[in-house]
C-alpha positions in Angstrom: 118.1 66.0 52.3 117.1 62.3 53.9 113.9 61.2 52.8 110.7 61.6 54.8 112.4 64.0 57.4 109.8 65.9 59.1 111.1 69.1 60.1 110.1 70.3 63.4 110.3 74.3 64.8 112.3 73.9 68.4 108.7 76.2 68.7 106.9 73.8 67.2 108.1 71.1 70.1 109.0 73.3 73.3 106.8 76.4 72.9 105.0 76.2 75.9 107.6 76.1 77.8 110.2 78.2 76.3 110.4 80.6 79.4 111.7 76.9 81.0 114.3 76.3 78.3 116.0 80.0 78.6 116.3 79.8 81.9 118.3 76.5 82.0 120.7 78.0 79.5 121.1 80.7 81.2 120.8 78.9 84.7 124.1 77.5 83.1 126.1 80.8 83.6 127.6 81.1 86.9 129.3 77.8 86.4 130.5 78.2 83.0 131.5 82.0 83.1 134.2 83.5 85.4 132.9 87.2 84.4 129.2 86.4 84.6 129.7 85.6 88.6 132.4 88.1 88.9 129.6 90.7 88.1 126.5 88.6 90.5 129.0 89.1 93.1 129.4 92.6 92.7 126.1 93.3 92.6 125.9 91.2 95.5 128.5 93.3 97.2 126.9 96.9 96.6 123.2 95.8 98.0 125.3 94.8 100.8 127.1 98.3 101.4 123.8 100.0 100.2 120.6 98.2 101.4 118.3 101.1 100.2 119.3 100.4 96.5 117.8 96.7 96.9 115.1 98.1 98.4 114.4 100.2 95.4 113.2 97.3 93.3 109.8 95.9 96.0 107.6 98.0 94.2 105.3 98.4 97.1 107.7 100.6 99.5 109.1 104.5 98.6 112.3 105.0 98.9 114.6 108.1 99.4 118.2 107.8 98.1 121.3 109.8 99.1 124.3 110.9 96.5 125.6 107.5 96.9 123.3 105.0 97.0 121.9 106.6 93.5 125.6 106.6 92.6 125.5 102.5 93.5 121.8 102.1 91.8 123.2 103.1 88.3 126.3 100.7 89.3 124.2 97.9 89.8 121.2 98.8 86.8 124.9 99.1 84.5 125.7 95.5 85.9 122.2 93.6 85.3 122.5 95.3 82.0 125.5 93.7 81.3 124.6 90.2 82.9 121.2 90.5 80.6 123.7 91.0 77.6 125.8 88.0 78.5 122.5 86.0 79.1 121.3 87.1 75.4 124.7 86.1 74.4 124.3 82.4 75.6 121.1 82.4 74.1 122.1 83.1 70.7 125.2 80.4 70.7 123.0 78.2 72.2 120.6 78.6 69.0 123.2 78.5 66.7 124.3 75.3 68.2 120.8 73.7 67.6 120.7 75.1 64.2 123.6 73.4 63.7 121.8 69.8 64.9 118.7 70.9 62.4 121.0 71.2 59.8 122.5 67.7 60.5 119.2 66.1 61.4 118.1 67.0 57.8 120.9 65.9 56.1 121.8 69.2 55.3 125.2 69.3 57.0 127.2 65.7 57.0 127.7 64.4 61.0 131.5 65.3 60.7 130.9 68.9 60.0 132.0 71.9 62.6 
C-alpha cells in the first residue's frame, strides 16, 4: 500500500447525497440497456390500453378494477419488479467498479489490472 493514502468511504464523501448518485446510475439505463426500455415501453403500453391500472398508484382516488385491468396491474407490478432488479443490478456492477478504483487508489491492485 502507497504511503500516506487516506482511505475514504464513497459514504464517507457522497453520503448526503447518495439518493443523487443512484439515480444517475440508474438514470443510465434506458440508454445503455435494450431490455430495460423494452420493459418501460411495455409498461408504457398497458397504462395506455388500461388507464384505471395507472390510476391505481394516486393514492388519493379509489379505484374499481375489472378481470382485466387486474390481469394488466400484476403485468405491470411483475415489470417494475423486474426494472427494480435490473436497476439493483447496475448498482452493484457500478460498486464493484469503484471497488475496483479503491483497490488501485491504494496501491492494492497495480493500474494494469482488470
Amino acid at each position: 500500500m502507497k504511503d500516506g493514502f487516506a482511505f475514504e468511504t464513497f459514504v464517507d464523501l457522497y453520503g448526503d447525497i447518495f439518493a443523487e448518485y443512484l439515480s444517475v446510475v440508474t438514470a443510465k439505463l434506458p440508454g445503455e440497456n435494450e431490455v430495460y426500455r423494452s420493459v418501460r415501453d411495455e409498461i408504457e403500453t398497458l397504462y395506455e390500453a388500461y388507464p384505471k391500472v395507472l390510476e391505481i398508484f394516486d393514492a388519493e382516488k379509489t379505484s374499481d378494477l375489472n378481470e382485466q385491468e387486474c390481469t394488466a396491474l400484476i403485468k405491470v407490478l411483475e415489470l417494475k419488479s423486474r426494472l427494480t432488479d435490473m436497476e439493483m443490478e447496475s448498482i452493484y456492477f457500478r460498486g464493484c467498479c469503484d471497488g475496483i478504483g479503491y483497490l488501485k487508489k491504494a496501491g492494492i491492485l497495480g493500474r494494469d489490472a482488470v
